[in-house]
N, C-alpha and C positions, 0 to 999 in steps of 0.2 A: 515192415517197419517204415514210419515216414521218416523222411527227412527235409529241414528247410534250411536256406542258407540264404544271406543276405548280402545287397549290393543298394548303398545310399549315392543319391547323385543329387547332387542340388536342393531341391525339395520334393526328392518320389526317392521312396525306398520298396525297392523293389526285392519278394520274398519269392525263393523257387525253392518251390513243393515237389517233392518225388515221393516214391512210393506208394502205400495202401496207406488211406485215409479212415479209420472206421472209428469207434468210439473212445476209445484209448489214446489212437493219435491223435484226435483232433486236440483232447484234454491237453495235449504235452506241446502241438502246434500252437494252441493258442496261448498257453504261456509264454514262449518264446516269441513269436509276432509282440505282443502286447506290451514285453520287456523292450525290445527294439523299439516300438511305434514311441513309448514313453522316453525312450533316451535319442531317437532321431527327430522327435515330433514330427512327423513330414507332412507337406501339401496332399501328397499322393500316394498312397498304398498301393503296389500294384501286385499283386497276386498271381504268378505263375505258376500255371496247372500242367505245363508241360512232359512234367518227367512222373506224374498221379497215374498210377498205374490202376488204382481201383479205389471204388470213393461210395461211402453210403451216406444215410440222411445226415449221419455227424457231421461230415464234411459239407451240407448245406449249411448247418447251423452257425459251423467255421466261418463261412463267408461272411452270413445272414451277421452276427456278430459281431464282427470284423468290422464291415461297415457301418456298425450302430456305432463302434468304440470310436472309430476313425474321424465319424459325424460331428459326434460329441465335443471332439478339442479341433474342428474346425476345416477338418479334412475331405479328403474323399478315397474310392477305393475303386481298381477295377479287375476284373476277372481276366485274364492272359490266356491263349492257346492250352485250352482244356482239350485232352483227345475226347473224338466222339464218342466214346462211352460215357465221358463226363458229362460232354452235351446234351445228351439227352435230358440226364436228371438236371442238368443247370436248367432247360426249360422249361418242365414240369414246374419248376420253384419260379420260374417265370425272375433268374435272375440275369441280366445282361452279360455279356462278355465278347471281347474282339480277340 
């Protein structure tokens, strides 16, 4: 089961992801991100993959999305310490991350 939890700082609201990412969770991740991003508005989305124990295409979608939503009201998003099983598929999708 995922879990996220939030930490807002000036203008980057920063969301840390744990668990398994698959279809289900992304559904319920990205309601909650989307509830926060709407009530912090923030400059910066930053997305912590640190504690993503296991992540399939859903969880590209998450991001992929993320970032369109973020775009939209003027923002930006970035991808945080994905362990390298994330990696890989973050590169395949050819999305950045530090």
């Amino acid at each position: 089961m995922a879990k996220v939890w939030f930490i807002p700082a000036g203008g980057t609201l920063a969301a840390y992801l744990s668990g398994e990412i698959d279809h289900h969770a992304a559904q319920t991740l990205r309601r909650e991100i989307d509830a926060q991003i709407d009530t912090q508005m923030p400059e910066l989305l930053a997305l912590d993959f640190s504690g993503v124990t296991f992540m399939d295409s859903s969880g590209v979608g998450l991001i992929l999305g993320r970032g369109k939503y973020i775009a939209s009201l003027g923002g930006r998003l970035t991808v945080q310490n994905p362990p390298p099983q994330i990696c890989k598929m973050l590169d395949l999708a050819k999305i950045h991350y530090v």
